[in-house]
C-alpha positions, -999 to +999 in steps of 0.1 A: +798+803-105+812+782-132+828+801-161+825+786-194+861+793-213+857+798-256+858+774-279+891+773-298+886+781-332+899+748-347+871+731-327+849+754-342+855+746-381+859+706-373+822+708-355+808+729-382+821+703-408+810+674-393+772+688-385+774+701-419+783+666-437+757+643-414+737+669-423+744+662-461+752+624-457+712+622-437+697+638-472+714+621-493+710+587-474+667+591-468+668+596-508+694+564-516+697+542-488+723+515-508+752+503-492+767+519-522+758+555-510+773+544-475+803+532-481+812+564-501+804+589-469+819+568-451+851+571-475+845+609-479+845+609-436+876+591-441+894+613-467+882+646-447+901+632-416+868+636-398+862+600-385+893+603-367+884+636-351+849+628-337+844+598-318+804+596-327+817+599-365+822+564-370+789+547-348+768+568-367+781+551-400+776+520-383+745+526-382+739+532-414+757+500-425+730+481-404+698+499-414+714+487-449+713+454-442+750+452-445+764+434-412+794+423-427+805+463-433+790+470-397+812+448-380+842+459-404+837+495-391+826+485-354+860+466-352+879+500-358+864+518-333+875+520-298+854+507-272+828+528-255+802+517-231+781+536-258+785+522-285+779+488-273+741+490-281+755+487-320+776+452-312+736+445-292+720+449-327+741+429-350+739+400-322+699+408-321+697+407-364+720+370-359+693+357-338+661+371-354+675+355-386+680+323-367+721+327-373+724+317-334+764+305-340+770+333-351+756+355-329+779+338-304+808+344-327+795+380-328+795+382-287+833+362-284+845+388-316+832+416-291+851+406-261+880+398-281+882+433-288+880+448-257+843+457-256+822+449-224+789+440-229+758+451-210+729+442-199+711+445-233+739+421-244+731+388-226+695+383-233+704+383-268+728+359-263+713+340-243+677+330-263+705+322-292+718+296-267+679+284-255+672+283-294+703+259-304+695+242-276+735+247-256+734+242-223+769+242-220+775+279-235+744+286-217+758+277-188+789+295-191+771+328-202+755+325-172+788+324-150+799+354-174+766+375-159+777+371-126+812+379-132+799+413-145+772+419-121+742+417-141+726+387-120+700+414-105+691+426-141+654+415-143+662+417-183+691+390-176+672+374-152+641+364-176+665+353-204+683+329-179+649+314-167+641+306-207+673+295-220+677+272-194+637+263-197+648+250-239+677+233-227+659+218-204+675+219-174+640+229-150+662+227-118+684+257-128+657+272-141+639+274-113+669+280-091+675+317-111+636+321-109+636+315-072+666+338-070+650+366-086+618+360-063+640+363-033+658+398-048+626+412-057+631+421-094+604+395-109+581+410-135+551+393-159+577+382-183+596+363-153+566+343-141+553+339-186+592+320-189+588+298-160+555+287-166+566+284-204+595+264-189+573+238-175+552+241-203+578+230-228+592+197-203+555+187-207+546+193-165+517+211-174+505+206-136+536+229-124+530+252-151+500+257-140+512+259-097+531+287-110+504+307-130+479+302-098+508+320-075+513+346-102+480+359-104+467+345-068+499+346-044+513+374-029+527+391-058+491+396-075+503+405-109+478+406-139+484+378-165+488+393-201+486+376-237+518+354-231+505+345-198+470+338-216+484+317-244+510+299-220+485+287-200+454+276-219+474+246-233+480+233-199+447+235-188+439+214-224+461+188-213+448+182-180+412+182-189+404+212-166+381+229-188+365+245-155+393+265-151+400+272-188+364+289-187+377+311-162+409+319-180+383+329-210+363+349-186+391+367-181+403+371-214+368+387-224+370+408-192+407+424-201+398+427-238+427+403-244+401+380-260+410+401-293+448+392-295+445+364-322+472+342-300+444+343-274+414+336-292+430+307-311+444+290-279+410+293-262+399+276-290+422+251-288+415+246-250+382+241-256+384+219-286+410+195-267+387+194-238+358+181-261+336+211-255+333+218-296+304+240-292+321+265-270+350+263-290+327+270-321+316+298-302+348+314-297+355+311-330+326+323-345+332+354-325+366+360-333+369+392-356+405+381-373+412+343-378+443+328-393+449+292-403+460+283-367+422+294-358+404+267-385+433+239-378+424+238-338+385+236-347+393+213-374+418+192-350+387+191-323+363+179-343+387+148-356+398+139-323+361+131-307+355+118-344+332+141-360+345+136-393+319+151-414+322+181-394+364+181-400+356+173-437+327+202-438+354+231-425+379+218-453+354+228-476+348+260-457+381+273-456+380+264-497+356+284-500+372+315-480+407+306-497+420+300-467+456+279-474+455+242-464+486+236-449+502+205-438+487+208-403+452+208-415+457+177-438+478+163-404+452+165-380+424+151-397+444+120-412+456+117-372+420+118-359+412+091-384+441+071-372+438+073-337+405+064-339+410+031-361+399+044-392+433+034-411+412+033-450+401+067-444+431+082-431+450+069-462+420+084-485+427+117-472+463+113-474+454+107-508+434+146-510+465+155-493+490+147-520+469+156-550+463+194-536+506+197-538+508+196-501+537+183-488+533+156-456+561+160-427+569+141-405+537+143-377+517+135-415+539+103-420+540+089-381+497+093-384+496+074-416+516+044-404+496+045-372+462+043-393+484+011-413+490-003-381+453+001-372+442-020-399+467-040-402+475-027-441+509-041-446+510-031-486+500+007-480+527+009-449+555-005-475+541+024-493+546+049-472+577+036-457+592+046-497+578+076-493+595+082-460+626+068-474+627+096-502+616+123-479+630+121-448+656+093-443+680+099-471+682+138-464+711+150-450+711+172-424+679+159-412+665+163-378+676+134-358+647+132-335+628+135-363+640+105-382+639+084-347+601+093-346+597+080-384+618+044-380+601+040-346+566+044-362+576+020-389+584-006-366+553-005-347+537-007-381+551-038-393+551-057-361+512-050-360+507-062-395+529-090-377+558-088-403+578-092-373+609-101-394+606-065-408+602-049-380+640-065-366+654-055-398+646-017-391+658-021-355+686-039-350+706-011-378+698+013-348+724+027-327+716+020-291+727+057-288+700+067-307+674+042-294+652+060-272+625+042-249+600+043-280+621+026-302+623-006-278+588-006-263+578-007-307+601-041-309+589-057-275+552-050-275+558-070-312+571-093-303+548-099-274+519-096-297+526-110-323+559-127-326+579-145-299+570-140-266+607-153-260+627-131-283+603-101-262+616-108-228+655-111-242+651-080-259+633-064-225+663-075-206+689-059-231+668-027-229+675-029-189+712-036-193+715-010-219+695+016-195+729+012-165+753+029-194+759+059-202+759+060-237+721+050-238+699+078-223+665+074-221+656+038-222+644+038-187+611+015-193+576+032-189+539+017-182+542+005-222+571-016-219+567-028-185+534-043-198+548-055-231+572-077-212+543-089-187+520-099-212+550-117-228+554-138-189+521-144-195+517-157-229+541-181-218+531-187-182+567-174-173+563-166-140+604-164-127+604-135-158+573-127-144+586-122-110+617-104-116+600-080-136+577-074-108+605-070-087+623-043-108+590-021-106+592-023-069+630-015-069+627+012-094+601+027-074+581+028-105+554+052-101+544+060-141+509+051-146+503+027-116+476+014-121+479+002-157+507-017-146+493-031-119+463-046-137+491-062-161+506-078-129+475-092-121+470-103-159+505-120-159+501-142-123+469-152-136+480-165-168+510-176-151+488-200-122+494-184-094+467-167-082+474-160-045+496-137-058+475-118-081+451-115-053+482-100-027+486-071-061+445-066-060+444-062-026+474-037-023+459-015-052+448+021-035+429+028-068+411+003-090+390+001-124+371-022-138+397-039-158+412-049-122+385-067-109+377-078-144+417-097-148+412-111-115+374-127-125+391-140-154+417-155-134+389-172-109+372-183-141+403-197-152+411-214-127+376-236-122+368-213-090+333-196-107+322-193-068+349-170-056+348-151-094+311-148-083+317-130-051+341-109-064+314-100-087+292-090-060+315-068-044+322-052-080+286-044-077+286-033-043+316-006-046+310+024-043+335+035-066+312+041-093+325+010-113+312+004-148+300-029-154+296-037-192+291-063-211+330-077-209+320-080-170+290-101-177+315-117-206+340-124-178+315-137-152+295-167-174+330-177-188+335-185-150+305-199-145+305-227-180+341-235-168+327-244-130+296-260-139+273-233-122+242-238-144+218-221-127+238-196-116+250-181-151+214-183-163+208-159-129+238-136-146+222-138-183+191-126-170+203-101-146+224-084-174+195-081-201+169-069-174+188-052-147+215-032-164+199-033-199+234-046-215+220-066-252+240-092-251+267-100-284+273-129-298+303-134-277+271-136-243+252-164-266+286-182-269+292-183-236+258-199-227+261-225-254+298-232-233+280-230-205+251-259-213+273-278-233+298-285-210+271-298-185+258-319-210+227-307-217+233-301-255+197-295-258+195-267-242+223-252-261+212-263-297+176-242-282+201-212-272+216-211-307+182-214-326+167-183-306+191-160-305+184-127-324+216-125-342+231-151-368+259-173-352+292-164-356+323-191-353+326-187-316+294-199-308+298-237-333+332-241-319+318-240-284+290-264-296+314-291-311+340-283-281+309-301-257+302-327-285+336-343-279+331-342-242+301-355-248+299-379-276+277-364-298+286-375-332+254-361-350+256-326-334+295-325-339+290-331-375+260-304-379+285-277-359+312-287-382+293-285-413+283-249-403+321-242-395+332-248-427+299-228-443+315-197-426+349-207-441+362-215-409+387-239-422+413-247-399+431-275-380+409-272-346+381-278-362+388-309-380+407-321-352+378-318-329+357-340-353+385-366-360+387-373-322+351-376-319+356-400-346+384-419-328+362-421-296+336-441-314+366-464-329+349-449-366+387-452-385+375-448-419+362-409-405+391-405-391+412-412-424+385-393-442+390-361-425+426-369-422+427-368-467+403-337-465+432-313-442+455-325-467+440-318-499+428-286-483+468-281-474+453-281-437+483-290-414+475-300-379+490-279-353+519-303-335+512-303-299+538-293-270+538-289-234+567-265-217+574-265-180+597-239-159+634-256-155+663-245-133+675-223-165+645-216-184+613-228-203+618-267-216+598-275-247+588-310-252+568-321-284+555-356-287+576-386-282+607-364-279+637-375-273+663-349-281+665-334-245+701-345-226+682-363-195+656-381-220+664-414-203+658-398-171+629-387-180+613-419-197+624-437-169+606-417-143+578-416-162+579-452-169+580-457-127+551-435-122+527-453-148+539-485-136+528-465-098+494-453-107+483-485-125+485-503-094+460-473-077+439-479-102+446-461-135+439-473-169+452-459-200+421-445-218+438-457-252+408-437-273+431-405-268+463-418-289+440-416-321+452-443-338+442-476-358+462-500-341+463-527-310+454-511-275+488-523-259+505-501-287+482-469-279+494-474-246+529-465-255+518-434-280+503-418-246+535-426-224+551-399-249+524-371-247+542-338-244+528-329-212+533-362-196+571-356-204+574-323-190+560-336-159+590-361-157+611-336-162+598-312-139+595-336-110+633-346-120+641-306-117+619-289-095+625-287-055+603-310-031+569-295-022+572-268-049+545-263-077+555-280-110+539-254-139+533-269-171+521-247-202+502-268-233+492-249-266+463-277-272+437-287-249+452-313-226+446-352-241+419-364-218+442-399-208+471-373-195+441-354-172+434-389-157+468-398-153+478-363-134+450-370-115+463-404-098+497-393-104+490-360-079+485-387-049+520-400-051+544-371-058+544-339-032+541-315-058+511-295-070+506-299-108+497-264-119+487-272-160+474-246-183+460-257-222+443-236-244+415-235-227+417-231-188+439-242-159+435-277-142+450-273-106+460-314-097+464-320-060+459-352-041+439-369-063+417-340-075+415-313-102+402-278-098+383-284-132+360-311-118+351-327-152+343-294-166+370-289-194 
């Protein structure tokens, strides 16, 4: 029996005053609750010797001081008092009040002034602590935190636990994420909230395919625990961005099922699912349904509709949520001027930029990067200037600015100007770039312009820097991706660089570069085309597991190309035979009678024409009628091609004339070139190709007074014509070679060779066709003008360079002069090289005496 002894009297009074004056201190403080009031109990607790007396005195005024809003006092007070495992929930509150008010340093500061003074924290402490370090993001403190829990034993805490999982799922490091969550598995102590921060983990890193592994062995593995709203809303957006709308029915089923459906953060991300997966009548559904909405609610419905393009619907729900004076924020005016821009529509994207700024809303930055991506579309150079002032007020001369932010701004203005092709512009925005802060973005912008639109040159230097710059360690992430990899391939192949081309193809195999396959692997086949070797585009189409119809489309293209319409014809067949459900449109059908007008194969592009109007119902463009006109022209039968261009149901655009006078110089045909001209210049087509063509149809029939006459008609129209040059692959690089150049070091070299082999292939048989050097003036002078045709130099040159037996690749912006065909011809039976040439309009493959173009160029 336990005897309880009396309490001593002294004890007695000091507990009767203290009840007594918390007793006073609570009335007083429910009627004034100003820190004012506070501070003088806590002075008359002073005074009375009473805080001294009671240890619970002093937390209780602490308490005070916080539900005052007065931290500062709080911690004052909470510094005097020794520590208590007790008492450390108050230290737990003023670090909880830093990070609700987004004060996360100081809620660190909070946790070190704490330990400084002796206090130990608990396991309320760290998950406080550590979402302030997930929010900063800090791995580092993170990390140590984390060392800190397992000094104190709190590594089994599921509390801990699930605050470890999502600070290290911000900072993102996945790996330790997962490596706590696995840990946590293994202990047992896992709980909803432990599975939500993984999955939200993943979520955040943009793996929405683990995200959504790790939902399916939440609710379906062996632990068989029931998803809740966070589960609900962390998953929905996954199954948006993987199209899986199957499943995202399900999730709803579920939602209805639980009654979860009426959390708001449900409904509006079912919406969202369903409105990202296209299905905007279900998501209408939902949200027609939904008892409470919010802004969130009418921006996903409003995002939806603008994404598949239903603008009028997007513009309709603006004027709905008007009418219900529901706020438009910046994300409503964001999303539609995105949908516009994405979609092409640059004019209307700036029109409702326009709404935008006239209602007082302010754009950020996601507003700004659409806006120069709908200038970019169009190719509005003086409304991205415009914006880029308005991005130079608002977000690059702020300080304090979000970094990324800014990155994402000068990266979308680069991309702007090099796609209004004020390439120069572009540089100037780059080059002041740190490569620190140059992330993969910013170089696949300056490349892909360069590739477009600038020089294809300057993109492959620049690609190489990027790869040099990716080995050191002060420039993370400019690993290439699928973008830049196929910038820098169609650079190869605007220039018919195959080395580049090669070693470029080699990185991707080294680097084991698996992003987006197959896109890059149709660009290989794109760039060994355009570079003339087709064997090895071939080899890449053979080895593809997976193919679309842009891959057996490049390789037609290449067949067609290269004068082989035969084998572009079977590969047709087999297109049509697969049984991978491949799409054949009318760029197939484009594809196929390109190859069949550049091989002569009459009747069997007629076969095509029809087959593609009556068997898969394709009306044919004007770009089909073109080709047919190519096709009959360049047989000869003009005829037939004039009858082509008088029935077809559309008017003729440029394409189709220029294909017509293209088989009038072939052919002869002054009267016809002159009737296609005349139509060129009635649809202002102006330019140097066309007179050109003319003038040498002129020169053939020896008519000089034409050829002056169009000669004074470029140059009062300030027409100037286009100079010619041929390049061919050296031991260091491209050569460039214009006509009768002479500024290369081994010029005498190469005039001399090229002196031996004309000297050569007169005695087979040759004879220089002197109506190609285009001039009034004796036919023993003509004869020297063609000895100095750029591609007839970079022959020399390459036969001079390249090793014995190897292919000797030659690249011509013009169509090859008709006397240099000839001569490669007779010059291909005395040198034991391959001549591999491409002009502007196909490859001619010379070998032994023969050319893969047979006549038909």
């Amino acid at each position: 029996m336990r005897h309880r002894f009396p309490t001593p009297p002294h004890l007695k009074r000091l507990h009767h005053q203290l009840s007594t004056f918390f007793s006073t201190a609570a009335h007083v403080f429910e009627k004034c609750s100003s820190v004012n009031k506070v501070k003088l109990l806590h002075q008359q607790l002073t005074v009375k010797g009473l805080a001294a007396s009671d240890p619970t005195a002093l937390p209780k005024i602490v308490g005070m001081y916080i539900s005052c809003d007065a931290p500062s006092h709080a911690l004052v007070t909470l510094s005097r008092i020794p520590p208590s495992p007790s008492s450390v929930f108050w230290w737990n509150s003023l670090i909880r009040r830093a990070v609700r008010l987004r004060l996360l340093d100081h809620a660190l500061e909070l946790y070190h002034c704490m330990q400084s003074l002796g206090w130990r924290p608990d396991g309320y402490t760290f998950p406080f602590v550590l979402k302030a370090c997930g929010e900063l993001p800090s791995f580092r403190r993170g990390a140590s935190f984390h060392g800190a829990v397992c000094i104190l034993g709190y590594e089994h805490n599921v509390f801990v636990g699930n605050a470890l999982v999502a600070m290290y799922g911000r900072c993102g490091d996945l790996d330790s994420a997962r490596q706590v969550f696995d840990e946590m598995i293994l202990n047992k102590i896992t709980d909803v909230i432990s599975w939500n921060s993984i999955v939200a983990a993943y979520m955040q890193s943009g793996d929405s395919k683990k995200a959504l592994h790790m939902f399916y062995r939440m609710t379906k593995g062996e632990n068989q625990l029931h998803a809740d709203a966070v589960s609900l809303v962390n998953i929905l957006p996954a199954l948006a961005s993987v199209q899986a709308s199957i499943q995202g029915k399900e999730a709803h089923a579920y939602a209805l099922k639980t009654q979860l459906i009426k959390d708001l953060f449900v409904g509006n991300a079912i919406v969202d699912m369903y409105a990202k997966c296209g299905l905007m009548d279900d998501a209408n559904k939902v949200f027609e349904q939904m008892e409470l909405k919010d802004v969130v609610s009418w921006n996903a419905m409003l995002t939806g509709h603008s994404q598949i393009g239903r603008f009028e619907d997007a513009l309709g729900l603006i004027e709905k949520m008007r009418e219900e004076k529901i706020e438009l924020n910046v994300v409503t005016w964001s999303a539609v001027i995105s949908g516009y821009a994405q979609r092409g529509h640059g004019h209307e994207a700036l029109d409702i930029f326009r709404q935008m700024v006239f209602s007082g809303s302010e754009p950020n930055v996601v507003t700004l990067v659409s806006l120069l991506s709908g200038c970019a579309s169009v190719g509005s150079l003086l409304q991205g200037k415009e914006i880029h002032c308005h991005v130079i007020k608002k977000i690059l001369n702020i300080k304090n600015n979000d970094n990324g932010d800014e990155q994402m701004v000068i990266n979308s203005l680069i991309d702007m100007y090099a796609k209004c092709k004020a390439i120069d512009l572009a540089r100037k925005l780059f080059d002041p770039v740190l490569p620190l802060n140059r992330n993969v973005v910013t170089w696949t912008a300056m490349i892909g312009g360069y590739a477009q639109h600038g020089e294809a040159n300057d993109a492959l230097k620049l690609f190489s820097q990027m790869v040099n710059y990716q080995n050191t360690p002060t420039a993370p992430n400019t690993t290439p991706n699928a973008f830049t990899i196929s910038c820098a391939l169609m650079a190869c192949a605007r220039l018919a660089n195959l080395r580049h081309g090669k070693q470029i193809h080699g990185y991707i195999l080294r680097t084991q570069f698996h992003s987006d396959v197959l896109f890059t692997h149709n660009c290989l086949i794109d760039m060994y085309v355009k570079s003339g070797d087709l064997d090895t585009a071939r080899v890449v189409f053979n080895t593809m597991e997976q193919k679309n119809t842009v891959s057996w489309t490049s390789l037609m293209t290449g067949y067609g190309m290269h004068g082989y319409g035969r084998e572009a014809l079977r590969l047709f067949a087999g297109m049509r035979d697969s049984d991978s459900g491949l799409r054949i449109d009318g760029v197939t059908f484009l594809v196929i009678l390109y190859a069949c007008s550049h091989s002569g194969l009459v009747n069997e592009g007629m076969e095509c024409f029809d087959a593609m109007t009556k068997e898969f119902k394709i009306v044919p463009r004007v770009e089909h009628y073109a080709c047919m006109v190519d096709l009959f022209g360049r047989a000869g039968q003009l005829e037939k091609a004039m009858e082509v261009i008088k029935t077809m149901p559309v008017e003729p655009s440029p394409v189709v004339w220029v294909a017509l006078l293209g088989s009038c110089r072939v052919h002869t045909n002054v009267k016809l070139a002159e009737y296609a001209c005349d139509k060129l210049l009635e649809l202002g087509c102006e330019n140097d190709g066309t007179y050109t063509l003319l003038s040498n149809i002129y020169a053939d029939m020896k008519r000089w007074k034409d050829v002056s006459k169009i000669r004074f008609l470029m140059k009062g129209s300030g027409i100037k014509k286009r100079p010619g040059w041929s390049c061919v692959q050296g031991k260091t690089g491209l050569v460039t070679f214009y006509v009768g150049d002479k500024d290369h070091a081994r010029s005498d070299e190469i005039y001399d060779v090229l002196g031996d082999l004309i000297h050569r292939i007169k005695e087979l048989g040759y004879v220089p066709d002197t109506s190609f050097a285009l001039h009034d003036v004796d036919d023993e002078e003509k004869g020297d003008f063609l000895v100095e045709h750029s591609e007839k130099l970079a022959l020399a040159y390459g036969i001079l360079t390249t090793s014995c037996g190897q292919p000797i690749r030659i690249t011509k912006n013009l169509r090859v002069c008709g006397d240099c065909h000839v001569a490669m011809v007779y010059i291909s039976k005395i040198i034991d090289h391959e001549i591999i040439l491409r002009d502007s309009s196909r490859f001619h493959h010379f070998k032994n005496g023969l050319c893969t173009c047979k006549g038909y160029w």
